[in-house]
C-alpha positions in Angstrom: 0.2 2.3 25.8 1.2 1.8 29.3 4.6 0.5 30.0 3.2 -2.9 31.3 1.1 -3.5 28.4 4.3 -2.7 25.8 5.8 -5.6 23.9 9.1 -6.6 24.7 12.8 -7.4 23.3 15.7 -9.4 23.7 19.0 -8.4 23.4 21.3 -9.8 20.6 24.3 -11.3 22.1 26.5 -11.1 18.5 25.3 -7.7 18.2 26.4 -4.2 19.6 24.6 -1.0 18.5 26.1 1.9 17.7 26.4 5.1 19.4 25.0 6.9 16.9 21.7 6.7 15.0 20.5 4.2 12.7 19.3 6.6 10.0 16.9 4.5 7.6 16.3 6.6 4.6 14.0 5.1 2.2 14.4 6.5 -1.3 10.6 6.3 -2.9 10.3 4.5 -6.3 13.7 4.1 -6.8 14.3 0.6 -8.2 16.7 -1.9 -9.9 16.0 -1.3 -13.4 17.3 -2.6 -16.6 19.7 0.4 -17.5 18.0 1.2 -21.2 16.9 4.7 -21.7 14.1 4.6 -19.9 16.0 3.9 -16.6 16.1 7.4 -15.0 17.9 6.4 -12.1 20.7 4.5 -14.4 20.8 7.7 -16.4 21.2 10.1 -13.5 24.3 11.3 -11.5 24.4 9.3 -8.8 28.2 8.7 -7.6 26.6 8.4 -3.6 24.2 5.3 -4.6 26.6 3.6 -7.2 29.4 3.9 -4.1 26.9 2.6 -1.6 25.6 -0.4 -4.1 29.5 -1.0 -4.2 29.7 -1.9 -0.6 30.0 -5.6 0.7 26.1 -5.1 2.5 24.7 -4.6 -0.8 22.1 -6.5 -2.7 18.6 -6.1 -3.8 15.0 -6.9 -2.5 11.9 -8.0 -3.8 9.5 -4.9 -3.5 6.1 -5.8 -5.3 3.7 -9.1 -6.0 3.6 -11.8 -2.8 6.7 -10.7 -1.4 4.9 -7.8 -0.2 1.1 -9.4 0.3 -0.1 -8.6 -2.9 -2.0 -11.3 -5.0 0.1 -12.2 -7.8 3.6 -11.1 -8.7 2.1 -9.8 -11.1 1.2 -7.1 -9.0 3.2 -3.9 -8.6 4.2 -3.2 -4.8 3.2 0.1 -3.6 4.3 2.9 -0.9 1.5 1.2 1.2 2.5 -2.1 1.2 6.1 -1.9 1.0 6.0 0.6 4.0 3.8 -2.1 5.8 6.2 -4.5 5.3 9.4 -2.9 6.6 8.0 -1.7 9.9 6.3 -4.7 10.1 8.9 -7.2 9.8 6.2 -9.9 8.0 4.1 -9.9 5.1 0.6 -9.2 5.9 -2.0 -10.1 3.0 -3.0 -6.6 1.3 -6.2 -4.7 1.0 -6.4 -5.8 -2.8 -6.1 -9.5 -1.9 -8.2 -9.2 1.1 -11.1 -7.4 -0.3 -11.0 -10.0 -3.1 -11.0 -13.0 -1.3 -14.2 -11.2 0.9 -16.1 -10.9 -2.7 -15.1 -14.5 -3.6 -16.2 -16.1 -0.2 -19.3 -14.0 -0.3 -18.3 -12.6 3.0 -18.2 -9.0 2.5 -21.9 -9.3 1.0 -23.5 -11.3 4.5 -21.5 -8.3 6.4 -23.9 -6.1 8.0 -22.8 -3.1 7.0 -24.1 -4.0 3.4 -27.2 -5.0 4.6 -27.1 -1.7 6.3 -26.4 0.1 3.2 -28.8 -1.8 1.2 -32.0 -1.5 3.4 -31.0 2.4 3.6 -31.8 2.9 0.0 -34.5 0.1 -0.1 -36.3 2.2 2.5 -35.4 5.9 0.8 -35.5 4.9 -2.9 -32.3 7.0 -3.4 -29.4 5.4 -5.0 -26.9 3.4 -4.1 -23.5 5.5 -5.0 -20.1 4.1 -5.8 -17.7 6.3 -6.0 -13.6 5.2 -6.6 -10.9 5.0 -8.6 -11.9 3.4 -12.2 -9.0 0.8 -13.0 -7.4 -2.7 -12.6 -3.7 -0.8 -11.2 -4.7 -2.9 -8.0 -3.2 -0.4 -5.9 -6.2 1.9 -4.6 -8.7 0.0 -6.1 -9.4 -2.6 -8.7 -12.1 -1.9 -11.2 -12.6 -6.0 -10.8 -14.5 -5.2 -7.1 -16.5 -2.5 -8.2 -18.6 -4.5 -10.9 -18.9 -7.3 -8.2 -20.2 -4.8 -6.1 -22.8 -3.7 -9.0 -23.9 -7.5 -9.4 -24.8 -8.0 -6.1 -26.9 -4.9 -5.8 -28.7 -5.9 -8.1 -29.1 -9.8 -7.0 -30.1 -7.5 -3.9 -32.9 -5.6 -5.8 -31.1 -2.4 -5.8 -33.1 -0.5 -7.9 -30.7 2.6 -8.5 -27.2 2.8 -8.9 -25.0 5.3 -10.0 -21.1 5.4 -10.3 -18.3 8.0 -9.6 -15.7 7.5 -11.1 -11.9 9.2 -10.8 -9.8 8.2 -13.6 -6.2 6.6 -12.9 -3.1 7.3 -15.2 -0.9 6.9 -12.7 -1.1 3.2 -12.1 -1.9 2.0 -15.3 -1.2 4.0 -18.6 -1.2 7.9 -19.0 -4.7 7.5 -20.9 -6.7 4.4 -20.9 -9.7 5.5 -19.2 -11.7 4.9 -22.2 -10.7 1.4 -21.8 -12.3 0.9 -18.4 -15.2 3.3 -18.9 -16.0 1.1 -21.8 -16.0 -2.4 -19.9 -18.0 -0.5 -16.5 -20.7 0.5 -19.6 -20.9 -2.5 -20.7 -21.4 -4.0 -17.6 -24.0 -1.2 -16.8 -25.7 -2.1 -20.2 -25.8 -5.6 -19.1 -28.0 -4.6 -15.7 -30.0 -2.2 -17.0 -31.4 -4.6 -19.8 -32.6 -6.6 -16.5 -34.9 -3.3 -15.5 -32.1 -1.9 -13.4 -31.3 2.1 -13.6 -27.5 2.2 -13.3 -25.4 4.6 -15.1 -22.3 6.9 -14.7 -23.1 9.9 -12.3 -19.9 11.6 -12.8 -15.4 12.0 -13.3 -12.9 12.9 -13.1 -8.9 13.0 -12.8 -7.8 11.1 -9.3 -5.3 14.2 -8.7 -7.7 16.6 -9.7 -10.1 16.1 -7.6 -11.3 14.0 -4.5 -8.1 11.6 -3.9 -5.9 14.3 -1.9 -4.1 12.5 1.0 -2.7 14.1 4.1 -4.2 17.3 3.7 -1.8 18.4 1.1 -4.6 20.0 -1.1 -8.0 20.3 0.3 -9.2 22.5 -2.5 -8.8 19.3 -4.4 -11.5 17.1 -2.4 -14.0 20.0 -2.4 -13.9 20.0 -6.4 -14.9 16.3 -5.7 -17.3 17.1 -3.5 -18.8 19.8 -6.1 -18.7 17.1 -8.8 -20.0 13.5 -6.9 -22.0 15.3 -4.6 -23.0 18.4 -5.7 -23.5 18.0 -9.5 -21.5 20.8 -10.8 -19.4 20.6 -13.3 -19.5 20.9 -17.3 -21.9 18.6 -18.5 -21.8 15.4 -20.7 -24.0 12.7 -22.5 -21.5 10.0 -21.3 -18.2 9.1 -19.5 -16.8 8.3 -22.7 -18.0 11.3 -24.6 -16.5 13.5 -21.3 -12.9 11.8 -21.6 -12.8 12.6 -26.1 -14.3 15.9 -25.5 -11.2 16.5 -22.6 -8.3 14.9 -24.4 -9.1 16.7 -27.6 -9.1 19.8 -25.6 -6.3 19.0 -23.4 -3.1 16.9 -25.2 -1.1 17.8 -22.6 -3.2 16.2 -19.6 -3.6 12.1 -19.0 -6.1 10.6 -17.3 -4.8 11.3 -13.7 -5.7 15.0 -14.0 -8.3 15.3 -16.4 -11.1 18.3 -14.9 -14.3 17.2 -13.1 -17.4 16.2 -15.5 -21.2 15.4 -15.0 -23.1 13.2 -16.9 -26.6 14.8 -17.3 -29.7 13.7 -19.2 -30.9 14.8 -22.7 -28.3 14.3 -24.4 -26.0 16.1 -22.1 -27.9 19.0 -20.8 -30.4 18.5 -18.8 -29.9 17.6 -15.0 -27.4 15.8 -13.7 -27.6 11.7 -13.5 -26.1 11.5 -9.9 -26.1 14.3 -6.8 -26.2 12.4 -3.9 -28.8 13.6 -2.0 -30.7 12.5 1.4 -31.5 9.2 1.6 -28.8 7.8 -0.1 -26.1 5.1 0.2 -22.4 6.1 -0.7 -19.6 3.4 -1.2 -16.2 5.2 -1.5 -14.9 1.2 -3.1 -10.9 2.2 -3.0 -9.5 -0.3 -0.4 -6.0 2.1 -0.2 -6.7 4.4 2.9 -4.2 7.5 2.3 -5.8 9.0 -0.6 -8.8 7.9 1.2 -9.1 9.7 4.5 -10.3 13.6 2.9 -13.3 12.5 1.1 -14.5 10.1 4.1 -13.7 13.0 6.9 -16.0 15.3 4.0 -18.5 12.5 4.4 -18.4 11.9 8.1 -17.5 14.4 10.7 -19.5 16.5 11.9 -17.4 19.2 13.1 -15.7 19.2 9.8 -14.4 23.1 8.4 -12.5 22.6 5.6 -14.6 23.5 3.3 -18.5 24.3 3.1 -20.1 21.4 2.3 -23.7 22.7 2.8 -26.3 21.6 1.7 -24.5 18.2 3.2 -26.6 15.4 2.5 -27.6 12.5 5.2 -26.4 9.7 4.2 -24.7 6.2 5.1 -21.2 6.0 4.2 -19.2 3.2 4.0 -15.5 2.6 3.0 -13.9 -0.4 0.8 -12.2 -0.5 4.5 -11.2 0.9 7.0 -8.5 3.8 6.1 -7.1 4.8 9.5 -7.8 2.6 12.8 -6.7 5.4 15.4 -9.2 8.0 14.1 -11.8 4.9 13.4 -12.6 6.4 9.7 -14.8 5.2 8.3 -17.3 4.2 11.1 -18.5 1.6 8.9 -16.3 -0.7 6.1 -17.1 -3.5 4.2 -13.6 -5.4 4.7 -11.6 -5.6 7.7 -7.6 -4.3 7.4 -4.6 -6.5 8.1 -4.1 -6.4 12.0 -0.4 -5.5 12.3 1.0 -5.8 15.7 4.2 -5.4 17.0 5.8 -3.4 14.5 9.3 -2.1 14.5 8.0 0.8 15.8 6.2 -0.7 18.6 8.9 -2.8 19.7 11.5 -0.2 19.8 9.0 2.2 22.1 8.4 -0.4 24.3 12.2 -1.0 24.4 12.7 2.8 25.5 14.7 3.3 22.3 13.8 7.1 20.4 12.6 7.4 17.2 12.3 9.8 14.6 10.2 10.4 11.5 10.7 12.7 8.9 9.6 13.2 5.7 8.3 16.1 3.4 4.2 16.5 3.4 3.3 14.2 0.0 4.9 10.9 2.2 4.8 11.9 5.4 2.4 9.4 6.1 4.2 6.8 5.0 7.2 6.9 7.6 4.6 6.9 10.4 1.1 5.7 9.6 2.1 2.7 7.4 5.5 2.3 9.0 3.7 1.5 12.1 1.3 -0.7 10.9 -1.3 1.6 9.6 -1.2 3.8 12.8 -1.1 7.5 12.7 -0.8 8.4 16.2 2.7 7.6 18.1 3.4 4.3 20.3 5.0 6.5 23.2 5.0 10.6 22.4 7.9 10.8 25.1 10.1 8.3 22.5 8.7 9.4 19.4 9.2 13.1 17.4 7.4 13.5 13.9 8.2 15.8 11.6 6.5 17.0 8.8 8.1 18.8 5.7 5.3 20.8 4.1 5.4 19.8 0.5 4.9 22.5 -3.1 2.0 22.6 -4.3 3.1 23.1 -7.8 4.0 20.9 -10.3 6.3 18.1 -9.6 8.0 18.1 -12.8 9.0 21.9 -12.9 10.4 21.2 -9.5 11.9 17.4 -9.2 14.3 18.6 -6.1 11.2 18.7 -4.2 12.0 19.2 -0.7 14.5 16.5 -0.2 17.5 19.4 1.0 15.0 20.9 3.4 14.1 17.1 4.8 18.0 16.7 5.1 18.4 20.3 6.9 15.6 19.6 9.0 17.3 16.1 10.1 20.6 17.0 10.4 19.3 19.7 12.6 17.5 17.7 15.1 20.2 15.0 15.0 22.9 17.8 16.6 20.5 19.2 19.2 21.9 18.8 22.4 20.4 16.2 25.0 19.2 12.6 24.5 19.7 11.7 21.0 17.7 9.4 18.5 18.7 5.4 18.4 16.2 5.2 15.2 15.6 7.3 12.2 13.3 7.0 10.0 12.6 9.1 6.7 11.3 9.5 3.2 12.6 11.3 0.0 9.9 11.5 -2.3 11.2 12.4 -5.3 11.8 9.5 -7.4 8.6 8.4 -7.2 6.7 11.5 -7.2 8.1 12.8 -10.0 8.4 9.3 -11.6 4.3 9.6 -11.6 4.6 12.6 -14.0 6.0 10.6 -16.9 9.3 13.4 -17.4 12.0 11.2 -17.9 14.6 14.5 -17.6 12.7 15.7 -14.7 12.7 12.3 -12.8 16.4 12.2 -13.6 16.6 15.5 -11.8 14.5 14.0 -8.6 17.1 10.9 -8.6 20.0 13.0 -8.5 18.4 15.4 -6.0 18.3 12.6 -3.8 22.1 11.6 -4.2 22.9 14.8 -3.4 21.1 14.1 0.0 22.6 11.0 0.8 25.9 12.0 0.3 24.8 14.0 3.3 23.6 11.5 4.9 26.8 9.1 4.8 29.0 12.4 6.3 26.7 12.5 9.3 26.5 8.7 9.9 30.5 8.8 10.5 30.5 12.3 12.2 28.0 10.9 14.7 28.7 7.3 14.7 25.9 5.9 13.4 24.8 3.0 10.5 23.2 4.0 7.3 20.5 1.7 6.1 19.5 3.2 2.3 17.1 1.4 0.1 13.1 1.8 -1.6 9.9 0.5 -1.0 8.7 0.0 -4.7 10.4 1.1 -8.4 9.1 3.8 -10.8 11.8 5.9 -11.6 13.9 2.9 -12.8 11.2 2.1 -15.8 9.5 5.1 -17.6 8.3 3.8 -20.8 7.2 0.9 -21.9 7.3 -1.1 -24.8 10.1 -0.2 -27.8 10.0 1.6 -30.8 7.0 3.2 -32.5 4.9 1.1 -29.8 7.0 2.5 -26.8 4.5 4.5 -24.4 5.1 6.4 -21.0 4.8 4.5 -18.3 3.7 6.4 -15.1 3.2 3.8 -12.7 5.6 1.8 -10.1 7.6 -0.6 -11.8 7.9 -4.6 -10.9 11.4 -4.3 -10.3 13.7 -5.2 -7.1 14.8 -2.7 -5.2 18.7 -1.9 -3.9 19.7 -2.0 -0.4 23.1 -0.9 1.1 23.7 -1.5 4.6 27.0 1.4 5.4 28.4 0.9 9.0 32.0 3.2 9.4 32.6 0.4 11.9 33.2 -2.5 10.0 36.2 -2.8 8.1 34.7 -3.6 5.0 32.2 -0.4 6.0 29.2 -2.5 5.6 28.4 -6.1 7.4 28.9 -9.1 6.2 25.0 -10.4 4.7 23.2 -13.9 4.6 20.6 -13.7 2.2 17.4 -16.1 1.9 15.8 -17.1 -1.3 13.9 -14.0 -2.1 15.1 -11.3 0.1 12.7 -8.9 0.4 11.2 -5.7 2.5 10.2 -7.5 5.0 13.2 -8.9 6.3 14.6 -5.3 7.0 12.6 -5.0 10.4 14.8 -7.5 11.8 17.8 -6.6 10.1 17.4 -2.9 11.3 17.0 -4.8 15.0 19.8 -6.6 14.8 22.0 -3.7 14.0 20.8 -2.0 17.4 21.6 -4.7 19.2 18.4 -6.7 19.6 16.8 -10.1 18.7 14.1 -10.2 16.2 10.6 -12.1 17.2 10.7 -15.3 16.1 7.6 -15.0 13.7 9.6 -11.9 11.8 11.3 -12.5 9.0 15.0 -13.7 9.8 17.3 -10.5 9.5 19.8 -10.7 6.3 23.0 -9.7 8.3 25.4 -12.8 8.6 
């Protein structure tokens, strides 16, 4: 971006910025909850965060449903959408509510990149693949858009279809697979009683295999590449059949990383249902791009060495949407992704203002891709330092600490280096909702206190080098691990629908935190301005208003 072309900012006359950084450290699912015994972060130590939820800047935001562009509030915010909205400074409408209203208006289906994928296999008389995350957690995907997208292949005379599906347990339920197997069968049942041949081609656990994101664990995308494409892997009669046969084996797995499965015919052992070969069409239908990006790079680039892929089958590919805009993957998408302009991130660049990014490997993405509007590469690389933490590959709940000290040392570290320091820091610990994901309520007790530790750190170097602390989340999860009560009460695995704590701590004032004027609903999106404001500059007029008084 050249420095004529860069958006612009006013000063803010009641404001003065400090001459240290503004560290923005964004704990990851740790929310507001209710305090009972399923409240990890209530039942960790956390004397840094109760002390900082004591200051006068205090409150909590709404993280999850509209507040954050989802469609209902009854819909749990994510790391995606809750990063969007505080580098954003508005709410954009979401992929789920975007890709829905396409299906509803019929939009998506005059696009002509289905009509592309549809005359491919008309003219082949391969199949039409769908491959995706199978449930209604609305957060990659939503089970609802996939058997829209069956119906209309088959209003479109799609003779073939055949579904890949990765099981969820991690936003929805530990193990209810069987649950959305059975309504995609019966939906299946429906179509082929109308002369159609659509079945399930294959499965899977989503962090087994295929849904990697920022190359954290490739290994995991070939085994989905070896299962969807491929063909290999043990062999069943049906989804359902696959998912008894694995839990009976397997008590200690949910559905989130149940091993790869075929479904092959005769009963189970003959060939498989669904390689995709030559010819064919291949919809990956999640509309989240993160855990998106492996699989479509597998399916598209051509220089690609990752892994061997060979014999790599010609195909048209097409994403739910469009995952990364820099790096244009995919080439082709069904629904268009919110156009976020003049982010945080972009403003401050084009105010000369430095930035730094920083967070361990499993959320790295989300202090600079989402952050900045679902843009990977920096606004100005003479402004702008990322930093990467590579994350463990082993399990979360054996290690809840994570690397949340070695993000801190990192940070510190390049906050003392001599020269031009940073105005802007941004960063990630991943803990609470990493481990949150695992279902280990002492484990994610561990990952919340972890974190304290760190930001007890953090609040030491905000006064050494005169700089605010901004501390809050983008979503909940550790705050609510089970649901339900009694003999009914279950793990609960996924992000929660509760608010979220902010705590503003500036040395400067003599309250240590500014005085705050909150709206209605008070929300993520409102900390774009707020974090302007407090480095002495004026909001755009179509952010959200900034919640200091």
């Amino acid at each position: 971006m050249s420095a004529a072309s860069r958006p612009t900012l006013a000063p803010d006359p009641t404001r003065v910025a400090p001459e240290g950084p503004v560290i923005f450290a964004v704990m990851d699912g740790v929310g507001v909850g209710r305090g009972d015994e399923g409240d990890a972060v209530t039942a960790a130590l956390t004397p840094t965060l109760d002390w900082l939820r004591g200051l006068p800047s205090a409150t909590t935001l709404a993280a999850h449903g509209t507040a954050v562009g989802m469609p209902s509030d009854k819909d749990m915010g994510n790391s995606e959408v809750g990063h969007n909205a505080i580098g954003a400074g508005r709410v954009f409408e979401q992929g789920a509510k975007l890709v829905a209203q396409s299906i509803a208006s019929g939009a998506l289906f005059r696009g002509e990149v289905w009509r592309w994928l549809i005359e491919g296999v008309h003219d082949s008389r391969e199949p039409l693949h769908f491959i995706g995350l199978l449930s209604d957690g609305n957060v990659h995907s939503h089970i609802d858009h996939l058997l829209a997208l069956l119906d209309r292949a088959a209003a479109d005379a799609v003779p073939k279809v055949r579904v890949h599906i990765l099981t969820d347990g991690r936003d929805v339920p530990g193990r209810s697979a069987l649950r959305y197997i059975d309504t995609l069968e019966a939906a299946l049942a429906k179509l082929r009683e109308q002369g159609f041949d659509y079945q399930i081609a294959s499965g899977g656990g989503r962090m087994h295999l295929t849904m990697d994101r920022y190359e954290a664990d490739w290994a995991m995308v070939e085994r989905g590449w070896d299962v969807h494409v491929r063909g290999r892997a043990r062999k069943f009669a049906s989804a359902r059949a696959a998912v008894e046969t694995l839990y009976a084996e397997h008590p200690e797995l949910d559905d989130q990383h149940l091993p790869g499965f075929v479904i092959a015919d005769q009963g189970g052992v003959g060939a498989p249902l669904g390689p995709i070969r030559d010819g064919a069409s291949v919809v990956f239908f999640n509309f989240r791009g993160d855990r998106a990006l492996e699989i479509t790079r597998a399916f598209e680039d051509d220089s690609f060495t990752e892994f061997d892929r060979s014999p790599r089958p010609k195909v048209r590919y097409a994403g739910m949407m469009q995952y990364d805009g820099d790096l244009h993957l995919p080439k082709r998408f069904l629904t268009a992704p919110p156009a976020i302009d003049r982010s945080m991130g972009e403003l401050l660049a084009g105010a000369g203002k430095r930035q730094l990014a920083i967070a361990e490997t499993h959320k790295f993405g989300h202090v600079t891709y989402f952050w900045n509007g679902n843009r990977s590469a920096p606004f100005d690389p003479a402004l702008e330092r990322y930093i990467e933490v590579p994350s463990d590959a082993k399990p979360l709940e054996q290690r809840p600490w994570m690397k949340a000290a070695e993000v801190t040392d990192t940070l510190l570290q390049a906050l003392r280096e001599p020269g031009p320091g940073f105005d802007l820091v941004r960063l990630n610990y991943a803990n609470g909702d990493m481990v949150g994901h695992t279902g280990e309520l002492r484990s994610t007790i561990l990952a919340v206190e972890a974190v304290d530790l760190c930001l007890a750190r953090l609040v030491r170097a905000t006064e050494q080098l005169g700089g605010v602390l901004i501390v809050t989340a983008d979503h909940g999860n550790a705050d609510q691990m089970f649901d339900g009560e009694g003999e009914a009460r279950q793990v609960r695995t996924s992000h929660s629908l509760n608010p979220v704590p902010l705590a503003i701590y500036d040395p400067r004032e003599p309250r240590l935190g500014p005085a705050l004027s909150l709206p209605a609903r008070p929300g993520l999106s409102n900390l774009a301005a707020t974090t302007l404001s407090l480095l002495g500059f004026a909001a755009p007029d179509d952010y959200d208003p900034s919640l200091l008084a």
